[in-house]
N, CA, C and O atoms as a DFTB+ gen file, in Angstrom:
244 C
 N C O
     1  1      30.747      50.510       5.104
     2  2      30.300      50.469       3.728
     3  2      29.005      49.662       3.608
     4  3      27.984      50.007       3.012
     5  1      29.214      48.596       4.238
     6  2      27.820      48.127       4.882
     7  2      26.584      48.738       4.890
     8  3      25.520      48.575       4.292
     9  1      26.949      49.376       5.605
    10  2      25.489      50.055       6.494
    11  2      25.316      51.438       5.173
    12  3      24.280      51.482       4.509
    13  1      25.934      52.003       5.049
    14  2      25.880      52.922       3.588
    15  2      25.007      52.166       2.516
    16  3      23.933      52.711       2.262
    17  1      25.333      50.845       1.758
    18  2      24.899      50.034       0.962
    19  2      23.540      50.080       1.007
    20  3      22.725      50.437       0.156
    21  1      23.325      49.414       2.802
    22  2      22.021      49.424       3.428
    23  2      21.240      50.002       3.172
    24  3      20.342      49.660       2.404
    25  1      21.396      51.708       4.078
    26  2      20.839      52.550       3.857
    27  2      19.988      53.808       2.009
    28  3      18.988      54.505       1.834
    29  1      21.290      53.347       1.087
    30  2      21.027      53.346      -0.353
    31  2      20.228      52.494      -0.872
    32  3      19.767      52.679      -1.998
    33  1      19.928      51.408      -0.132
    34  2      19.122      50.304      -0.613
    35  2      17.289      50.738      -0.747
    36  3      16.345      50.838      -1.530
    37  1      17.750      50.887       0.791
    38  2      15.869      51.454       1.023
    39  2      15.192      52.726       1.194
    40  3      13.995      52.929       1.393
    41  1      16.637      53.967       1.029
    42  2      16.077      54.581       0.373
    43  2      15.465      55.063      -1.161
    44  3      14.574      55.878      -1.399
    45  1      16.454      54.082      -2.290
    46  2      15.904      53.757      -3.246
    47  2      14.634      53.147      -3.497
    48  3      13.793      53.629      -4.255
    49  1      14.466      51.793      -2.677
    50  2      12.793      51.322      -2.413
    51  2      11.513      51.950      -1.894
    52  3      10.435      51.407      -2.138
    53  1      11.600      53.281      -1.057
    54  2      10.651      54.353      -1.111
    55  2       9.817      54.113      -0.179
    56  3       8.873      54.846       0.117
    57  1      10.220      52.661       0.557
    58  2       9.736      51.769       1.509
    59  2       9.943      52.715       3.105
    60  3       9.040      52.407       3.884
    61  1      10.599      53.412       3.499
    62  2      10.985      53.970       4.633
    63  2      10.731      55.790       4.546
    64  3      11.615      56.563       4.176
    65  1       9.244      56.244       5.002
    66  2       9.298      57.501       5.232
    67  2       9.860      58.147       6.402
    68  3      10.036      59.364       6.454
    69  1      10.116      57.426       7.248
    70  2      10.774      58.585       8.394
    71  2      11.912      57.844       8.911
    72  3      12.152      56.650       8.731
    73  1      12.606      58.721       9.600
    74  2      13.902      57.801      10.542
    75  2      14.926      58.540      11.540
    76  3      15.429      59.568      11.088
    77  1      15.228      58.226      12.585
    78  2      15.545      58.324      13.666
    79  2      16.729      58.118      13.231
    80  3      16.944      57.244      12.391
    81  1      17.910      59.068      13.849
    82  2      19.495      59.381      13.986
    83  2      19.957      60.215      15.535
    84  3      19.807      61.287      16.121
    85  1      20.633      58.825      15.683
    86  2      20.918      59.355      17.456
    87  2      22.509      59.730      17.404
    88  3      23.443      58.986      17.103
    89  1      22.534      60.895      17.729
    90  2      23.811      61.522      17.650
    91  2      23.757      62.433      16.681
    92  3      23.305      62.375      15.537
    93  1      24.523      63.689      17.571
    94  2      24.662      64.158      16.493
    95  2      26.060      65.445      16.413
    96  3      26.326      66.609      16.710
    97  1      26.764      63.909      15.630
    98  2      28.118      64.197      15.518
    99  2      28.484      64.771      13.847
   100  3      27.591      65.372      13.250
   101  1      29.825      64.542      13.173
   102  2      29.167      64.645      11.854
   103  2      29.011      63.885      10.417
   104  3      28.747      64.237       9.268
   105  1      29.382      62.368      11.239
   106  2      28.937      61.362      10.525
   107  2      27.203      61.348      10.549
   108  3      26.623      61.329       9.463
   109  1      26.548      61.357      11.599
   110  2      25.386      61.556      11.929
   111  2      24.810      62.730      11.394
   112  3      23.806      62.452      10.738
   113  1      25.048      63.850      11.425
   114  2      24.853      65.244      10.270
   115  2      25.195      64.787       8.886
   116  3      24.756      65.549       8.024
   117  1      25.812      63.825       8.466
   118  2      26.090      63.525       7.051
   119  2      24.707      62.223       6.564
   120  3      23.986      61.956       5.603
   121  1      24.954      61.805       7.766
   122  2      23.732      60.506       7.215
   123  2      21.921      61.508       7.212
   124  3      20.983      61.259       6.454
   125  1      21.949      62.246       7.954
   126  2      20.784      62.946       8.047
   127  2      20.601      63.617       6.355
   128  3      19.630      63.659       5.600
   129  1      21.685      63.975       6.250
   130  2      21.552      65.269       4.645
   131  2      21.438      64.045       3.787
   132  3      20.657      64.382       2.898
   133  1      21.783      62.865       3.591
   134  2      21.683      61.895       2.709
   135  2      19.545      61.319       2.766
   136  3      18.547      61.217       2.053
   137  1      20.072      61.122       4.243
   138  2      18.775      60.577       4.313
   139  2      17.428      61.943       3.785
   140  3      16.475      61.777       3.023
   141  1      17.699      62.778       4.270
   142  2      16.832      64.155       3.678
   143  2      16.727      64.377       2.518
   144  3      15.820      65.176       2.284
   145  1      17.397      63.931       1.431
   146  2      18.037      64.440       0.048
   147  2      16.893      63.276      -0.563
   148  3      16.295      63.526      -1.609
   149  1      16.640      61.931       0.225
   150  2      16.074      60.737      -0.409
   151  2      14.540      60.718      -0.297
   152  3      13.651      59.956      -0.677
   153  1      14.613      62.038       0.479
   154  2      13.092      62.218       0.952
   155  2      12.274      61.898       1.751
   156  3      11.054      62.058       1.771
   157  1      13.402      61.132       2.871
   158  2      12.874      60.769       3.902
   159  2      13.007      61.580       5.667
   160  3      13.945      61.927       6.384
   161  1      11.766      61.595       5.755
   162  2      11.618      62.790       7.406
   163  2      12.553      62.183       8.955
   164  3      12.276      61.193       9.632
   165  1      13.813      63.285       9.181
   166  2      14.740      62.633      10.405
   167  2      14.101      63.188      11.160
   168  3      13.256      64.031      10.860
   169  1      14.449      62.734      12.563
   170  2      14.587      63.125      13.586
   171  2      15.787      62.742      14.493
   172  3      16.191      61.581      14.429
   173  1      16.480      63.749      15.456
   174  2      17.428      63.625      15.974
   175  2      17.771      63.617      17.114
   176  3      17.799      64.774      17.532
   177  1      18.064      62.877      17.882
   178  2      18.328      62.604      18.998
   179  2      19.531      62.738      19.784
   180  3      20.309      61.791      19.896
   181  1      19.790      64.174      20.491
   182  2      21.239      64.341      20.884
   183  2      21.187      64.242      22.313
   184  3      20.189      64.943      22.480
   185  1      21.475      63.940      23.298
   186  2      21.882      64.575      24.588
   187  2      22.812      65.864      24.777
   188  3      22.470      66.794      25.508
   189  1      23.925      65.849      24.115
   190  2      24.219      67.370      24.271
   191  2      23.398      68.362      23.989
   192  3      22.269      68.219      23.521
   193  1      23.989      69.518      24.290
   194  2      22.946      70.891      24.242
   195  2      22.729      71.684      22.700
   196  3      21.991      72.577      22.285
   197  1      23.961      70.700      22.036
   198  2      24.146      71.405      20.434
   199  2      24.646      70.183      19.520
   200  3      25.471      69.435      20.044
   201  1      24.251      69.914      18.267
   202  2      24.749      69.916      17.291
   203  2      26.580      69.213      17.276
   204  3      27.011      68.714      18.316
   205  1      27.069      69.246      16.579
   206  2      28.189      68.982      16.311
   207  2      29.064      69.807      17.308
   208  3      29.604      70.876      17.024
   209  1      29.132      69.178      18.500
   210  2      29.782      69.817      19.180
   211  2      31.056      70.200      19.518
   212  3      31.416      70.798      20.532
   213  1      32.044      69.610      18.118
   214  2      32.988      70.370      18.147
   215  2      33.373      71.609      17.706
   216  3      34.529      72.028      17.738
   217  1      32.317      72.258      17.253
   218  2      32.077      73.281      17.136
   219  2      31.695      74.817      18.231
   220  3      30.836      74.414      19.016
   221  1      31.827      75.472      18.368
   222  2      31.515      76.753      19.129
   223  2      29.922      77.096      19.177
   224  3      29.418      77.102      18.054
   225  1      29.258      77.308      19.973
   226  2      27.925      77.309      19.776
   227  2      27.460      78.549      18.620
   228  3      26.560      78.415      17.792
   229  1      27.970      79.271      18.729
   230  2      27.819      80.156      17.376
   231  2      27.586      79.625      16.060
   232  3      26.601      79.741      15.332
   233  1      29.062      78.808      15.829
   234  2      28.796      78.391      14.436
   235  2      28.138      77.311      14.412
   236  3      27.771      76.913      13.306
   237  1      27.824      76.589      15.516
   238  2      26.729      75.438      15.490
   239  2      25.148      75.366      14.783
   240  3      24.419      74.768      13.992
   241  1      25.270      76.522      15.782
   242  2      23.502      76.773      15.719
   243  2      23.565      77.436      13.952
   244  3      22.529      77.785      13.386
C-alpha cells in the first residue's frame, strides 16, 4: 500500500515522465496501465520470452 501511495504521489506531481518496470508479471502489467493512464512513458524489462507468462503465447501476445 506503500509503494501504491508512493507511486499516486508523483504521478500526481507531474514530476516523473518516464519509468522502468522489471517484470512482467501481472502486478507489473497492472502498475504499467496505472502508470500509462498518468501519462507517464514505461518501459519493460522481462527476461522471459513473453508477457505474463502464465498465459499461452497466443493469448499473451
Amino acid at each position: 500500500m506503500h509503494d501504491a501511495d508512493f507511486l499516486r504521489k508523483i504521478a500526481d506531481e507531474k514530476k516523473i515522465k518516464k519509468a522502468v518496470v522489471t517484470g512482467g508479471g501481472l502486478i507489473d502489467i497492472e502498475t504499467c496501465e496505472a502508470l500509462h493512464l498518468a501519462g507517464i512513458e514505461i518501459t519493460i524489462v522481462e527476461m522471459l520470452p513473453q508477457l505474463l507468462s502464465f498465459l499461452d503465447p497466443e493469448m499473451a501476445s
